[in-house]
C-alpha positions as CSV (number, residue, x, y, z in Angstrom):
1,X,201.8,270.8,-42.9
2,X,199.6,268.7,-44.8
3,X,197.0,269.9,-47.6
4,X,193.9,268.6,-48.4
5,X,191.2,270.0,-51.3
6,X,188.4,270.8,-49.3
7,X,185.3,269.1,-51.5
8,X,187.6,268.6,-54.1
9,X,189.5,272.2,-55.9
10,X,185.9,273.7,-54.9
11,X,187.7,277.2,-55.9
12,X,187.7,276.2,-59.5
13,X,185.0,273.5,-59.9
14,X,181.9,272.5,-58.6
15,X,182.1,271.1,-54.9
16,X,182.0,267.3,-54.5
17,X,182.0,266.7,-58.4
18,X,183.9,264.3,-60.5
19,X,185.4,267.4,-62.3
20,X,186.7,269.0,-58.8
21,X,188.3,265.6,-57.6
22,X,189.6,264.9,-60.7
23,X,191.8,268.4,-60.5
24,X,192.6,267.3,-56.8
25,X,194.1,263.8,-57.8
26,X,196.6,265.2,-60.4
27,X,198.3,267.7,-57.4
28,X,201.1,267.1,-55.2
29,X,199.2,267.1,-51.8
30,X,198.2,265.3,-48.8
31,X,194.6,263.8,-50.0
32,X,190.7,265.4,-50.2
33,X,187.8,265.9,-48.2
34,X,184.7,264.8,-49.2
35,X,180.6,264.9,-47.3
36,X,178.5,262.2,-47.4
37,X,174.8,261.3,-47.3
38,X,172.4,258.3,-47.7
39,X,169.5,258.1,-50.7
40,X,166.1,256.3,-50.4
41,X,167.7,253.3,-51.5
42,X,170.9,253.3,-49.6
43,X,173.4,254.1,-51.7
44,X,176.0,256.6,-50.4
45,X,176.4,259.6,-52.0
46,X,178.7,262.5,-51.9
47,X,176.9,265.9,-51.5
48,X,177.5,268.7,-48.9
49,X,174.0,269.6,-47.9
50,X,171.3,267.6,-47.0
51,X,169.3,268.9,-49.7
52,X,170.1,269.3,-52.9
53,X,168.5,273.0,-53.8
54,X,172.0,274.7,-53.3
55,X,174.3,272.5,-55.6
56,X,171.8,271.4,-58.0
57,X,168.8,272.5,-60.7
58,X,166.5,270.5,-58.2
59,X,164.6,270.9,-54.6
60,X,164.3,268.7,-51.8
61,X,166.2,266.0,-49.5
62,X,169.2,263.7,-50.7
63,X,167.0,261.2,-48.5
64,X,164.1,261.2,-50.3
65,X,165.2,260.2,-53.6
66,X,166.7,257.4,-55.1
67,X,170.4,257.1,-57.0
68,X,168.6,257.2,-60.3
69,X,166.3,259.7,-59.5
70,X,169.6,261.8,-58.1
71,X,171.2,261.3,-61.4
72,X,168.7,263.3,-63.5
73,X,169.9,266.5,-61.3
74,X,172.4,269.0,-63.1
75,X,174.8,269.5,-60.1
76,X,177.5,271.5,-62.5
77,X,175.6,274.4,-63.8
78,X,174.9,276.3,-60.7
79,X,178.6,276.7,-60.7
80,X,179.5,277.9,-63.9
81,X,178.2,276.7,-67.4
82,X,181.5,274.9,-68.1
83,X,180.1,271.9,-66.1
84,X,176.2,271.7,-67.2
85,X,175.9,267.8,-66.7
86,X,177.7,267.1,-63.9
87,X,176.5,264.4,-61.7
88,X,175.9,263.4,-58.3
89,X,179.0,260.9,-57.6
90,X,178.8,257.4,-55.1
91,X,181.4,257.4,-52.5
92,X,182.5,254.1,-54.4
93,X,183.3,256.5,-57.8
94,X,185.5,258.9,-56.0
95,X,187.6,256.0,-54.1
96,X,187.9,254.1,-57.7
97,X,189.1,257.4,-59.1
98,X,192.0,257.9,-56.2
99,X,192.2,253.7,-55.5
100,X,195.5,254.1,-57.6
101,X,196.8,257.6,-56.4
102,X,198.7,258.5,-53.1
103,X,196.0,260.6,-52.1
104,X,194.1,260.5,-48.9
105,X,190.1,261.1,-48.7
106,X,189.0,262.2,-45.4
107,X,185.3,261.3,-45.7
108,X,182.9,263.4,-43.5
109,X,179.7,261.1,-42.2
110,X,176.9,263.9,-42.3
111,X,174.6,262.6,-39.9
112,X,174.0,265.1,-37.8
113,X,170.8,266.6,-39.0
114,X,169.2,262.5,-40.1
115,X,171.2,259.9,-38.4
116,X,171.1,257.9,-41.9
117,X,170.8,254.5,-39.8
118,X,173.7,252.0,-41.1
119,X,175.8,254.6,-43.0
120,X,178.9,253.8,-41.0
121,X,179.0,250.4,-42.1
122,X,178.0,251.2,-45.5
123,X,180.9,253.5,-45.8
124,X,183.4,250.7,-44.2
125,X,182.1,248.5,-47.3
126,X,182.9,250.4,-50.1
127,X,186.3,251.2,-48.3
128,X,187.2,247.8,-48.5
129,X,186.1,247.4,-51.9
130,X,188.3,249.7,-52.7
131,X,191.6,248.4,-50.3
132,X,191.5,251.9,-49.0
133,X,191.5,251.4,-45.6
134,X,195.2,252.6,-44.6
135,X,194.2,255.8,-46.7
136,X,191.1,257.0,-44.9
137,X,190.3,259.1,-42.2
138,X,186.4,259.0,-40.9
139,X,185.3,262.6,-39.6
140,X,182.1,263.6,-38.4
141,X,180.4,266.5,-36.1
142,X,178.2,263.5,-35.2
143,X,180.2,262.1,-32.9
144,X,178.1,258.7,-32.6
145,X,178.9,257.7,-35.8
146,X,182.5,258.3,-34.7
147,X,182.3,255.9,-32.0
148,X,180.1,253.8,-34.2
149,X,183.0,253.5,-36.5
150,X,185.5,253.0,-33.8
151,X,183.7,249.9,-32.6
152,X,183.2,248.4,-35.7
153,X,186.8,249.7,-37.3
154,X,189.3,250.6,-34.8
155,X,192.0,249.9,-37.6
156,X,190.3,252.9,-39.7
157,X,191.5,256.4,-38.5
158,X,188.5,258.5,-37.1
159,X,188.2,262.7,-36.6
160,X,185.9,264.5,-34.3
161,X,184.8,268.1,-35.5
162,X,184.1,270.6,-34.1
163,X,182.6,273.5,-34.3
164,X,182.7,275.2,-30.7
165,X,185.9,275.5,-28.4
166,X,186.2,273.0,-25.9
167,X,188.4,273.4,-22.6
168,X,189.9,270.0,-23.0
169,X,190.1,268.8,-26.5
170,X,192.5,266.0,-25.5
171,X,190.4,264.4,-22.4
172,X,186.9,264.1,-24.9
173,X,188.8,262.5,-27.8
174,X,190.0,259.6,-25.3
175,X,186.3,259.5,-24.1
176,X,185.0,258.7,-28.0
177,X,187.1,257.7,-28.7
178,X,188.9,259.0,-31.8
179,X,192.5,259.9,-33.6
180,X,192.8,263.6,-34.3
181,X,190.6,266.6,-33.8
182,X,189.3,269.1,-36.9
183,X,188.7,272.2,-35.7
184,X,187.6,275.5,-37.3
185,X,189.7,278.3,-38.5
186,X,189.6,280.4,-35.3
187,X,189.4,277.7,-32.5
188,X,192.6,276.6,-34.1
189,X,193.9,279.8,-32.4
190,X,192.8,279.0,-29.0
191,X,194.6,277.6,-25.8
192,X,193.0,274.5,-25.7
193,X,194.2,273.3,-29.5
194,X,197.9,274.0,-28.2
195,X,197.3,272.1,-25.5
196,X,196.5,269.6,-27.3
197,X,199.1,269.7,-29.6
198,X,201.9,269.7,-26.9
199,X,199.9,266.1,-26.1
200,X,201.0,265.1,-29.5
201,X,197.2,265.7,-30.9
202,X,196.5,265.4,-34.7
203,X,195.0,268.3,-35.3
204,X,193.8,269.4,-38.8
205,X,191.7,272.6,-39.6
206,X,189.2,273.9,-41.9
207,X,188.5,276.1,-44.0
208,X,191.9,277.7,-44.4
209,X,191.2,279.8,-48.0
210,X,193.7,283.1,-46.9
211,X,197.8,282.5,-47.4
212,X,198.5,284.1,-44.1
213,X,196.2,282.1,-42.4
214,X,197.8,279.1,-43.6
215,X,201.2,280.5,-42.7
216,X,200.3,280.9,-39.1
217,X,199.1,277.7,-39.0
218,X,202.3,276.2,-40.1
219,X,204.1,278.3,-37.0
220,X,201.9,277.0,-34.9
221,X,202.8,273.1,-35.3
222,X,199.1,272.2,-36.6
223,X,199.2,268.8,-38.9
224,X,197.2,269.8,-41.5
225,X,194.6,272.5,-43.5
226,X,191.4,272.0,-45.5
227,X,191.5,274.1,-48.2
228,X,189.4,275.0,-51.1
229,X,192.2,276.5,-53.1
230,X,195.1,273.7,-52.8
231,X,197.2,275.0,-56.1
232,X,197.6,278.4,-54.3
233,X,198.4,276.4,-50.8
234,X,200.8,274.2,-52.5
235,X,202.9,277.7,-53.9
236,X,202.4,279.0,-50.7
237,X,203.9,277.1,-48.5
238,X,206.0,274.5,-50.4
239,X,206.9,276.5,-53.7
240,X,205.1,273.9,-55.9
């Protein structure tokens, strides 16, 4: 079963920072998650939330400032002192850091609170910048922006999340259409996700944090786990 650092090692360092991916890129797993949003002047950045009170010392939406204005933010401290400084990183930053790793980086298109008009192909740019396109998987709740993406890149892997339980997972992810499913920690439980397994589904869930959790996980045939603790994933459940 695959691992991938959920916004980075978030259990250690401050979510979507330079400092967490950094930690992610020098273990043994499968690749990283990452969110991302769309400034005032276009620029694709990687945050969480669509505002920035939570993460940072500042107030308001990621879409109503610029890069520059963005970069004046302390998104480190609210963490822990150790990382007073850290900046708001572009999507471009984090794909240089990982352009020579084996790591992949799922990248999640938050657009379903503002549709951020043109992020998909924005995004699709600065993966071919970086030559990352055979390392990428597309993921959204919006599922839009999937199709969006499927039209415009069918060569790029695409994931629908979700949130809710569906009936028939498989059926809907033809209609998108899109690779592999991400489901939340209990759906992954439900009838419909084995179905969709026995299909020969990707299926890859979030946030997996407990060891047993994981564990069951692993019984149950699912492809991979989001984790925001993937140094005590990798001991669990490969001995690394």
């Amino acid at each position: 079963m695959d691992i991938f650092a959920h916004r980075g090692v978030s259990s250690h360092y401050p979510e979507n920072t330079g400092a967490a991916f950094y930690a992610a890129s020098k273990l043994a797993i499968t690749g990283i998650e990452l969110d991302v949003h769309l400034t005032a002047d276009r620029e694709v950045v990687v945050i969480h939330d669509e505002a920035i009170d939570r993460t940072s010392n500042g107030t308001g939406y990621v879409k109503d400032y610029t890069l520059q204005q963005l970069r004046a933010f302390d998104f480190g401290s609210w963490f822990s002192d150790d990382f007073v400084g850290e900046k708001i990183p572009r999507l471009g930053e984090v794909l240089e850091l990982f352009a020579g790793t084996h790591h992949r980086i799922n990248i999640e298109l938050k657009t379903d609170v503002f549709p951020y008009d043109g992020i998909e192909a924005l995004v699709l740019k600065e993966i071919a910048t970086y030559q990352m396109t055979e390392r990428v998987i597309i993921s959204s709740f919006n599922h839009e922006s999937i199709q969006i993406v499927s039209q415009m890149a069918p060569y790029i892997e695409t994931a629908a999340l979700f949130a809710e339980i569906l009936i028939d997972f498989t059926s809907y992810s033809v209609l998108i259409p899109t690779n592999a499913i991400h489901v939340s920690l209990p759906t992954a439980f439900r009838k419909s996700v084995g179905s969709a397994l026995e299909t020969g589904a990707i299926v890859r869930v979030y946030t997996v944090n407990e060891i047993d959790n994981a564990k069951a996980l692993q019984q149950l045939g699912i492809n991979a786990i989001f984790t925001d603790n993937p140094e005590k994933m990798l001991v669990a459940l490969r001995g690394q």
